[in-house]
N, C-alpha and C positions, 0 to 999 in steps of 0.2 A: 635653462632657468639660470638665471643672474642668482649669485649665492651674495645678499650684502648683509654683511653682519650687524648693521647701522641697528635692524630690524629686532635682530634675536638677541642685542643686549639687553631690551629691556624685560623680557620675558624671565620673571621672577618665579620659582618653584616654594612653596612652602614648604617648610621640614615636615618630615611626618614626626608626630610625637606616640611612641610607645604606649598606647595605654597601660603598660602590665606598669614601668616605670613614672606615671600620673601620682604625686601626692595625696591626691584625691580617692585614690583606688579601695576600692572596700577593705572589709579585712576578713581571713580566711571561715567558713563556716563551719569549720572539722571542731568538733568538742576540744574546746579549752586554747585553741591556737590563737593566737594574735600576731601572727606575718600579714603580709598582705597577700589578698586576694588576686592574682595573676592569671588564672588561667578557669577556665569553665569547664564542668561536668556533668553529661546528660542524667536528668532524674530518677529515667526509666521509661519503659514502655505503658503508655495508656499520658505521657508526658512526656511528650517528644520536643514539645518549643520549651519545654523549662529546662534551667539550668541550675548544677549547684554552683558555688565561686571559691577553690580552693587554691591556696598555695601549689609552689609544684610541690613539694613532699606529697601534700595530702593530694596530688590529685594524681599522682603516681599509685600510690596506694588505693585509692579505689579504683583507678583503672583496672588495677591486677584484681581484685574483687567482685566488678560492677558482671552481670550476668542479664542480656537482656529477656534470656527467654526463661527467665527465672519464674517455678511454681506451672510451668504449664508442663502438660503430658506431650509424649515421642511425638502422636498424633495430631497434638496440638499446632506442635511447632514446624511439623511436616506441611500442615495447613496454610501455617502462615507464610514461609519459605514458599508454597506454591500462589499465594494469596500476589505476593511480595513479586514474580514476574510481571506481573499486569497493572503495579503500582496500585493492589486493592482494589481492583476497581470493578465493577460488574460486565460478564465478557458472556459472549454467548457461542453457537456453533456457527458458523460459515455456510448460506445458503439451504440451513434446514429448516425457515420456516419457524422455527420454532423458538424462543429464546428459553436459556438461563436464566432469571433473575433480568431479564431488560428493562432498563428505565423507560421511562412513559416521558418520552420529550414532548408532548403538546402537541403533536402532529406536523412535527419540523421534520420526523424524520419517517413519513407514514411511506408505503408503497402504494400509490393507488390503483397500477396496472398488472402490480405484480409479479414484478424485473425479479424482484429476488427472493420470491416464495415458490410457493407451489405451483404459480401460473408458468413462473416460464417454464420448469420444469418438465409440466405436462406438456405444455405446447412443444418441446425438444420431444419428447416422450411418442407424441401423436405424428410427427413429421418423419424422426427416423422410420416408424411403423408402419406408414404408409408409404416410403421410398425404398425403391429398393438401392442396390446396391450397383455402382457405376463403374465400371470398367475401363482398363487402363486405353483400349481404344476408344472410346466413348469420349471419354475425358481429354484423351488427345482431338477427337474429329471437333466436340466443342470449343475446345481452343483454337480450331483453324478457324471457324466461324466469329471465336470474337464473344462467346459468352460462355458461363459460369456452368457448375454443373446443376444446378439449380432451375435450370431453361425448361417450358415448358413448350409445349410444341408447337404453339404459333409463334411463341419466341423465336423458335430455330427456323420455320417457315420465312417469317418477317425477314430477320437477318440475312439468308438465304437468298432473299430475291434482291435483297440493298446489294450485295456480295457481286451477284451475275451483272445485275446494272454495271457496276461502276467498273469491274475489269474483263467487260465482255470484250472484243476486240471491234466490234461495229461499234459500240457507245464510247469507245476513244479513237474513232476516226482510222479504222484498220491497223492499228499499233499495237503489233503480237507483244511487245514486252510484259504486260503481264498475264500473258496466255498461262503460265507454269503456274502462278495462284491460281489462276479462273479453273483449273482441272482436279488441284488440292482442295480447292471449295466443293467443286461439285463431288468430289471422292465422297467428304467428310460428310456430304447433304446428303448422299445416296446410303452411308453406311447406317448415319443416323436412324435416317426411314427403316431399313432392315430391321433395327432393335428397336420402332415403332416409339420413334418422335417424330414423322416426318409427315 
């Protein structure tokens, strides 16, 4: 990049002007004060956008006084402290189906299949219940096959016969190179059937 300064001479900055130091600046609200108003102070709670306009003396001085959780109870303010993680806002539990306090979005944010109540739950609920439990050679023999443990047994059938096809040693023209798969497959095919997917 060509740096020509021809460019960034004219590039003028405005001064920033002080509001505290403005002519114009109010004048302080503290009883009986007449400085000017330089600096702002929150109202309080239930008046969070307003502000009072005091000097610095006076806004020093209700700084050390101002108390926002003032008049409420331990319990109270425990509440809002907890309220205060979530920005207020209404929060519910994580896949129970059930809400807290949920706003009613219009059906922007409806479930209609289920995904995250009680359908899928049960449908996970009725699947492990009915499956039994897959072992570490199991899991190994379907991986030499090429599917998941999830295979149902014409699954492992199908697969099975695509398998011998393709590295049988007559279907590539007597070329033993992949004789050592085609014996892994039929291992895995054979043990399968044993524990009665085959």
């Amino acid at each position: 990049m060509k740096f020509d300064p021809q460019l960034f001479d004219r590039i003028r900055v405005k001064p920033r002007v002080d509001p505290r130091a403005a002519d114009d600046a109010p004048v302080c609200e503290w009883a009986g004060c007449k400085e000017k108003a330089t600096h702002r102070a929150p109202k309080g709670r239930g008046r969070e956008r307003e502000y009072w306009r005091f000097c610095l003396a006076h806004v020093r001085a209700y700084n050390q006084s101002y108390d926002f959780f003032a008049g409420m109870s331990d319990a109270a303010v425990m509440a809002y402290q907890k309220d205060a993680i979530t920005g207020h806002r209404p929060t519910w539990r994580m896949g129970t189906g059930r809400s807290r306090a949920r706003p009613d979005f219009g059906g922007y944010a409806a479930d209609p299949f289920g995904l995250f109540g009680e359908g899928l739950r049960a449908e996970r609920r009725a699947r492990t219940e009915t499956s039994r439990p897959v072992r570490n050679a199991e899991r190994k023999a379907l991986d030499t096959l090429g599917l998941d443990v999830g295979a149902t047994k014409a699954e492992v059938k199908s697969r099975f016969k695509q398998l011998v096809k393709r590295h049988h040693p007559d279907a590539n023209g007597g070329d033993r190179s992949t004789e050592d798969r085609l014996v892994e497959i039929i291992q895995s095919y054979n043990y399968l059937k044993s524990v009665g997917f085959g």
